[in-house]
Structures are given as structure tokens and as C-alpha cells.
C-alpha positions, 0 to 999 in steps of 0.5 A, a space after each residue: 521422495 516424490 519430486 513435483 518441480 524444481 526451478 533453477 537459480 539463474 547465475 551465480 547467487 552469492 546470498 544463498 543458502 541465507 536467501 532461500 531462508 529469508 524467503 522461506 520466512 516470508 511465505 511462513 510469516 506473510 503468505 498473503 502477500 501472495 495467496 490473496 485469499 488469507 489475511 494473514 497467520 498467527 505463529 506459536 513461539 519457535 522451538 527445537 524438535 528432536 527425533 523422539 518428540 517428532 515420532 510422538 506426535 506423529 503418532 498421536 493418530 495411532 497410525 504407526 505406518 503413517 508416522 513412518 511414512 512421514 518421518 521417511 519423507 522428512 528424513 530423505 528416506 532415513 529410518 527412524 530406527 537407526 539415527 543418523 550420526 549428522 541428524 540435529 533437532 528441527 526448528 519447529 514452528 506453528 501457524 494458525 491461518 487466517 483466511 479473509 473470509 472464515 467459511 470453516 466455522 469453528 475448526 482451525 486450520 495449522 501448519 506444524 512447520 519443520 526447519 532442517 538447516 543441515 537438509 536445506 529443507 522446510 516441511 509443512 504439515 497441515 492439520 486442523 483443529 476442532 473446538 475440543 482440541 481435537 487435532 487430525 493431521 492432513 497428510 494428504 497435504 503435506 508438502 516440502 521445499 528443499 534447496 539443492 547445491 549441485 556444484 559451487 554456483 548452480 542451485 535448484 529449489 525442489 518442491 516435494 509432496 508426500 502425496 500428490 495423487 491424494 492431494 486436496 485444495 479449498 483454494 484457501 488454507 490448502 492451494 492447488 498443486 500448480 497453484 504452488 509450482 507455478 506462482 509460489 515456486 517463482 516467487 520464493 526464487 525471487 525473494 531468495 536472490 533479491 534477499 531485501 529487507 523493508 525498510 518498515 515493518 510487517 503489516 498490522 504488526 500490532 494487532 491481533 489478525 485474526 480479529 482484523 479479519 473479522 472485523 474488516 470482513 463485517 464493515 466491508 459488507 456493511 459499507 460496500 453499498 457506498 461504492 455506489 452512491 458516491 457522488 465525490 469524483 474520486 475513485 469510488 473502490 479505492 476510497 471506500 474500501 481503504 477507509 473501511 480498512 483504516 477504521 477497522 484497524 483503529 476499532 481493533 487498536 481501540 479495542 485492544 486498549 480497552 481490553 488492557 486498561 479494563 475500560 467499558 466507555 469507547 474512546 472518543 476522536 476527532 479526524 483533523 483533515 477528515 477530507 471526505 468524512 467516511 471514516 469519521 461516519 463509519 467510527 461514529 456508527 461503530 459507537 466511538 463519539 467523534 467529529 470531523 474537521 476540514 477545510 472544505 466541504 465535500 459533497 458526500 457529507 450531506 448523504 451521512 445524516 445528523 448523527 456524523 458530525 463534520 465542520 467545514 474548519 479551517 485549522 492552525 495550530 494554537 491555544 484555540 485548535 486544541 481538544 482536551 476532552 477528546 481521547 484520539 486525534 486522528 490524521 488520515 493523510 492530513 498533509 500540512 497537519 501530520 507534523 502538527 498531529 502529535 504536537 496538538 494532542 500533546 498540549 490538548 492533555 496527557 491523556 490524548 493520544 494520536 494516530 497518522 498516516 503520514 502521505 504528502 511530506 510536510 514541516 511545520 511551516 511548509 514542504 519538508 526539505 530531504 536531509 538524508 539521501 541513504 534512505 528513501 524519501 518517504 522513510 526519511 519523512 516518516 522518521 521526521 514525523 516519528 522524532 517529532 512524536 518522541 519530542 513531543 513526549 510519546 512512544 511512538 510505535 509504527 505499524 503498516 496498515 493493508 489499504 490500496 495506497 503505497 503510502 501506507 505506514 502510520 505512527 500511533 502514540 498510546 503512551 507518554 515517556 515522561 510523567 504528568 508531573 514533569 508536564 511543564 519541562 516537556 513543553 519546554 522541549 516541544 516549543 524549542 524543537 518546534 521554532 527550531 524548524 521556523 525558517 529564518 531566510 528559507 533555513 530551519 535551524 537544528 533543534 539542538 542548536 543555540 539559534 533554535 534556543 534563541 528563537 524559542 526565547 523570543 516567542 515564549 508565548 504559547 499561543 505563538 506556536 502557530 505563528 507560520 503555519 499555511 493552511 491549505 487554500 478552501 478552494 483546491 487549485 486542480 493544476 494537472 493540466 486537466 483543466 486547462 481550456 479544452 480548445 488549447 488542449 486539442 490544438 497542441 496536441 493537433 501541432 505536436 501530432 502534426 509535426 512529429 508525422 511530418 518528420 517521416 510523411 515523406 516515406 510514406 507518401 507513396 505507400 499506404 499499407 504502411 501506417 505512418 508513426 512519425 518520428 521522435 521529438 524531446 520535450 525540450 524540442 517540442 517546447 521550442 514548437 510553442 508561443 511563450 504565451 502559452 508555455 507561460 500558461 502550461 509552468 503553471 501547471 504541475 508536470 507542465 507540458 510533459 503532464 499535457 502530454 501524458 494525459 493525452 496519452 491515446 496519441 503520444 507515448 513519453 519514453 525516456 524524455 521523448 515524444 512518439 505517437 503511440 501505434 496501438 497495434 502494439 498491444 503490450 506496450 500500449 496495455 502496460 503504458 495505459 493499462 487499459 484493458 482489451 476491448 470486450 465486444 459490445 464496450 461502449 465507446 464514450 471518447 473518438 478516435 483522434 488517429 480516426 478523425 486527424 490521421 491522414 490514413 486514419 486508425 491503423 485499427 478496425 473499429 471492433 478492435 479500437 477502444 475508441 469511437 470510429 465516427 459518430 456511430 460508434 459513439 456513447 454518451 459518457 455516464 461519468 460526471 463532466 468535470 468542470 472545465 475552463 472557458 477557452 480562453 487565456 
């Protein structure tokens, strides 16, 4: 059986052979994860194989030598004439690959996926299928992972080709053979010692890819072109293509319920918290009436035209912020509204349903306080929004969208469990659970306590349950540091700079071919080097004076609870710290170099070498819009 890579298991490794398995199902069930040129796979229903229906199939080509040739490469070089006493059915499965881009026309492309558990082995057999059915197997393709156990702690994946010589690759539905050895290989060892289980489910587990795929493929050329006109200071890619992503999954959902409930009318919405706007205009030009609702308006909203509709609203719960005619509510990281969400679109009517995408965690009447430390805190808040949902009166489901945000899990609620009739108990369990979570003395009750009962009871009135809520201010408060006065900024940074070289000046007074890098401070120590007046000012600031510092990051390196100056002579730290890029030659250079203009030996880089302006003449005009910043003064 021709071996093309083995990779030994590092130590002992205690989870195998389960790992290697987990591992296995992650590039069967999820190969994008890691060939980021597929969306994804559709898997047939599992099943077991014996010899006989193995050999058919095979055959069905009427090359009987091939078939051999195969079953020898599957078998370990066992005859298909004379069975082995130890020989058991594979575990069969199908996989249809999605790619992200469908450049095959009508032709399908599978993998006929053996499990032989007694072997320790996987076999993938491509084939394709025309639209006739017409099915041809690529055995120039097929490939083999195999777990070896040589003796009771020593283990060694191997990767088997029945072919090498004659092997094709697309890049997509069939990778390169190194391709496979070198980061598939690395990656199937990892999984298989790691052996985590997420806590969430596989992305889109509720849609059909394949029509994902399509559908994000035709928005994504449709609305690409926003990337560059976008006037907010927002990162223009990310944005755009993670709404793009949200609104194709919605288009898709929606259009899986009209198929089930045999409905022509597009179903209507409203995006409470629509920030931006862009998803609320990229459903509306998809025919799915809506409007959108913020706070604050944006200045991209005058670039979408009459037809996408956006009010400049604040929102807060009550008998005036409900939507009875509308059949979705949406929650695009709606903040202090995602508790909120299911509540409203459960009193709105029984028809109304709701989707969100839980990001910052808040209660009803403020930041949601952690009550559980064996999960992470954004599981824990995203069962809290999940509870809230079945209180509420839905079944709830819960999906796992594809956007460029680790905050990424949302909850849609399609359906009720309880019926229309029972309308007015329902509400009654809504009310009690949410005064239940009122704080009384900075305590929110148990919703199943006497206290929220009583709580309840004094405030029956329906148009009392948002009696609490805070909406967010119109005007957002930038508290990053970032906007703090430009002249403070340079001038704690010229003390902090000056006083950590100074710890060491002395050793380099008489040597100057040996950049100074200063000694180490905590940020406690460098505290103590500032008036009170201005630390008064940086604890107003989220982060405070390490966030000062961090932002300042072409000088200072914060590690471990200590202040450096960075030396960018060290190229891996400062790349994996920054992640600033190499500098191409001929880059544009739109900041100085602080070491070039305050360092006493100035940069210990040559100016082709340094991402930043060494003198005047080195410098650009910045393309970038200036935020605004503060006057220099308290």
C-alpha cells in the first residue's frame, strides 16, 4: 500500500484511538474549517457496507481490475476471494461538496467515505456525478488515513494514496497532495489529541449549505461594491461582508419557511438596533419589506435611497414599542435590546417570530451579572438569552452563523409552545420572569422565587414592563483613550518612554553600537510616575492607562503586566504583537518614527526597513478620515 506521510503523536496520548475518530469527523462533516475554498458538504444518511455490496459498486464501471486494485488498497492487500475470519461491514457515508464558488456547472462532486474501525482506517473515494446520474469514480484521487498503534504509548497517523503518480488537484473539491500532507496531516493530529467538543453547534446547522452558498456568492458580488464608498470609520470588509453573510442566512431561513408552510408573500421585518443599516437595505432589495430602528443615525443612511427605510428612534420596551403586523423581529448585536427581542415579538402577536445575534451581555435592566463559572461567559449568556426565549413562549433553536466575528451564535424563535388560546397565561409567565430580573438593592430575584411574584404583583399594568430599562445614550461616548487631548497623549508617553531608558542609560552611555531598550516597569510603577489629576482623567477611560499604553504600541510593549520599549529589531514579536505586516518597498509612511524623532540613538532600524517616517521626507499625507479629536485641555 503506497505510504505518502506519516506524522508521529507527540507523548502519551491517553484519548486515541477516539481522538483520531473525532478528528476524522470534523474534516468529513466540516472540511472548510480548514480548505477555505468549500462552504461546506452535504452528508447522506450513515449505513454499513459488507464485501459483496462494496465490490459491486466498484464495478459498476465494468473495470474489474480496478475494482481489485481498490478493494487490495482498502483491504491492507487482502483478497476479495478469500475473506478474512476478522473482516466487519465499513461505516459508509456520502458527502456531496459544496465549494464557495460553483465553477463545475451541473456535475456533483462526492466522496463515498469508508469507516474501518477494526483497521484504524478512513478511505475517501471521490466520484462525480453528472445530471442524468451518471456516476464516474475518480481513482486517480483516492486517498487513506490510517492510525498506527506500534507499542502502548507511540502512535502514527499515515496518509495512503492508491495512486500518487496520477493524482489531480482543482484546488477545491480535489487539494494538492502536499496540500494534504503538510496542513491537513497537522491539523487531524491536533484535533485528535486536543479531542474538544464546542460548546455550540456546527455552523448553518439549520439551513441547507448548498443553497447558502449560492445565495451569499450572488450578494457578495451584488454588494461588494459598498466596500468602497463607505463613509462610516468602521472597517469597511468586515462590516459589509458579515451583513452580507447575516442577510443571506435570513433569505435562506425565510425562504425555507415559506417553502414548509406553502407561502408566496415575503415576510416582512424590522431590525431594532439596525446601527448602520446595511442589512436592513440588503433584505429590502431582496423584496422582504422592512424598516429599521436606531438610536443614532449613521451617515451612510443617506447613501441607501428612499426605498430603505431607517428611523433615528430610540427604543424602550412597552405597549408603544410593539409590532403587530410585522412577521420578524430582528437583533443584529442589538446590545441592551437582545433580552428584550423575544419578549417584544411575543407580545407584538403569536404570529411574530424573532432572530438574534446576542454580542455585548446585557439583562433586562442593565449588564447581565455571571452566575455560573463552569462555562464560559459567553455560553452562559447565551443560554440566559435562550431561557429568556422559552419563558417567552418560543422553541427556541440555535444556529452558528459564518461571519468574521467571534460572537457568532444566534437564537431564532419560529414557533410557539404553547397555543393561541392559552395567549393570556403565557403573558402571565412572561411578566413574573421579567420583574423577576428587576433589581431590587442591585439584586435580580430568582424568577421562580415568592419575591418575583410579588414584584409582579405590584406592577400588573402592562405598559410598566419597561419601567428601568436604559436605553443607550444618542451620543456614543468614545472612552478608549483614543480621544483623549493629543498633547496629553504624547507627553505620557515622552515621560514613560524617557523614564523606562533611563533605568539602563548608564550601560549605554559609552557604547553606541548597542541600542538602549530600557528596563521594565508594571503598570502600577508607571502609575506612581503621573500627577493624580491626570490618572483621575485616564479611570474614566475603558482600559485606563494600560489601554493608553497599548494603543501607543509603536513604543511600548505590554507583557505580562509590564511595560518595554518595543525593539523592532525583533521582527516575530513585534509582527505577532501589532500584526503589522513587513514593509513592501515603496509603502507609504503616514505616522513618524517616535524612536527617530525622541530616541537618543534614534531608530535602531534603516528607514527602508522602518514602517514609519524617518524625517519629514519620508512622510505621506494620510488618506484615512481624522477622527475627531479633543482640544488640549482638561
Amino acid at each position: 500500500m503506497p505510504k505518502l506521510f506519516d506524522v508521529k503523536f507527540p507523548g502519551e496520548c491517553k484519548g486515541l484511538p477516539e481522538g483520531f475518530w473525532s478528528a476524522v469527523d470534523v474534516w468529513v462533516k466540516k472540511p472548510h474549517v480548514v480548505n477555505k475554498r468549500l462552504c461546506g458538504v452535504k452528508e447522506a444518511e450513515a449505513g454499513d457496507v459488507g464485501r459483496e455490496a462494496l465490490l459491486f459498486l466498484l464495478d459498476g464501471d465494468g473495470d474489474t481490475q480496478l475494482s481489485r486494485d481498490v478493494f487490495l488498497f482498502l483491504t491492507g492487500g487482502m483478497s476479495p476471494a478469500h475473506p478474512h475470519q476478522d473482516d466487519k461491514p465499513w461505516s459508509a457515508t456520502v458527502r456531496t461538496i459544496i465549494p464557495k464558488v460553483n465553477c463545475y456547472g451541473t456535475k456533483l462532486h462526492k466522496e463515498f467515505i469508508l469507516k474501518d474501525f477494526s483497521r484504524q482506517q478512513v478511505t475517501f473515494l471521490p466520484f462525480e456525478e453528472d445530471s442524468e446520474g451518471q456516476v464516474s469514480l475518480k481513482t486517480s484521487n483516492v486517498y487513506q488515513f490510517q492510525l498506527l498503534h506500534e507499542d502502548c504509548e507511540r502512535w502514527t497517523l499515515e496518509l495512503h494514496v492508491l495512486s500518487p503518480d496520477a493524482w489531480f488537484s482543482d484546488g477545491v473539491a480535489y487539494p494538492r497532495l502536499p496540500w494534504l500532507s503538510c496542513q491537513l496531516m497537522p491539523r487531524l493530529l491536533r484535533w485528535a489529541t486536543e479531542c474538544k467538543s464546542s460548546e455550540f453547534k456546527s455552523t448553518l446547522s439549520l439551513l441547507p449549505v448548498e443553497k447558502y452558498s449560492v445565495t451569499y456568492q450572488l450578494l457578495k458580488d451584488k454588494y461588494k461594491a459598498m466596500v468602497k464608498v463607505w463613509p462610516e470609520v468602521t472597517d469597511p470588509e468586515k462590516f459589509v461582508y458579515e451583513d452580507v453573510a447575516i442577510a443571506t442566512y435570513l433569505l435562506v431561513l425565510w425562504a425555507e419557511e415559506r417553502a414548509e408552510k406553502g407561502l408566496t408573500a415575503k415576510q416582512s421585518f424590522v431590525d431594532l438596533g439596525c446601527g448602520n443599516g446595511l442589512l436592513v437595505h440588503i433584505l429590502t432589495n431582496e423584496g422582504h419589506p422592512g424598516s429599521g430602528l436606531d438610536v443614532r443615525r449613521r451617515k451612510i443612511w443617506d447613501m441607501y435611497g428612499p426605498h430603505t427605510l431607517l428611523e433615528e428612534k430610540a427604543i424602550t420596551p412597552g405597549e408603544n414599542s410593539l409590532f403587530p403586523g410585522t412577521d420578524w423581529l430582528i437583533g443584529n448585536h442589538s446590545d441592551e435590546l437582545t433580552p428584550w427581542i423575544p419578549i417584544i415579538a411575543a407580545r407584538s402577536s403569536y404570529s411574530c417570530r424573532f432572530f438574534v445575534l446576542p454580542c455585548c451581555f446585557f439583562d433586562f435592566y442593565g449588564k447581565y451579572q455571571r452566575r455560573q463559572c463552569k462555562k464560559s461567559q459567553y455560553k452562559e449568556y447565551i443560554d440566559f438569552i435562550a431561557e429568556v426565549s422559552q419563558v417567552a413562549g418560543f422553541n427556541t433553536e440555535e444556529d452558528c452563523l459564518r461571519i468574521p466575528s467571534t460572537k457568532r451564535v444566534c437564537l431564532v424563535g419560529k414557533s410557539r409552545n404553547y397555543q393561541e388560546p392559552d395567549g393570556a397565561e403565557a403573558e402571565g409567565r412572561r411578566t413574573r420572569y421579567v420583574h423577576s430580573r428587576q433589581p431590587v438593592s442591585g439584586v435580580t430575584t430568582d424568577p421562580g422565587s415568592d419575591t418575583g411574584n410579588d414584584t409582579a404583583s405590584c406592577h400588573s399594568d402592562r405598559d410598566s414592563w419597561g419601567v428601568g430599562f436604559q436605553p443607550r445614550d444618542k451620543v456614543e461616548l468614545v472612552r478608549n483613550c483614543a480621544s483623549l487631548p493629543r498633547g496629553l497623549v504624547d507627553g505620557l508617553v515622552l515621560q514613560v518612554a524617557k523614564a523606562l531608558l533611563g533605568m539602563t542609560e548608564d550601560d549605554h552611555a559609552l557604547s553606541t553600537s548597542d541600542w538602549n531598550t530600557g528596563g521594565s516597569l508594571s503598570v502600577g510603577e508607571v502609575a506612581g510616575l503621573m500627577e493624580q489629576q491626570t490618572l483621575q482623567l485616564l479611570k474614566k477611560e475603558c482600559g485606563g492607562l494600560q489601554t493608553l499604553l497599548k494603543n501607543n504600541h509603536q513604543v511600548f510593549r505590554v507583557e505580562g503586566g509590564r511595560v518595554h520599549i518595543r525593539d523592532w529589531r525583533d521582527v516575530k514579536a513585534s509582527r505577532a504583537d501589532t500584526k503589522r505586516k513587513p514593509v513592501a518597498p515603496g509603502a507609504l509612511k503616514t505616522r513618524p518614527c517616535w524612536f527617530y524623532e525622541h530616541h537618543p540613538q534614534r531608530c535602531p532600524l534603516q528607514a527602508e526597513d522602518c514602517a514609519f517616517a524617518h524625517g519629514p521626507n519620508d512622510l505621506r499625507a494620510s488618506t484615512r478620515p481624522l477622527k475627531k479629536m479633543k482640544h488640549d485641555a482638561f
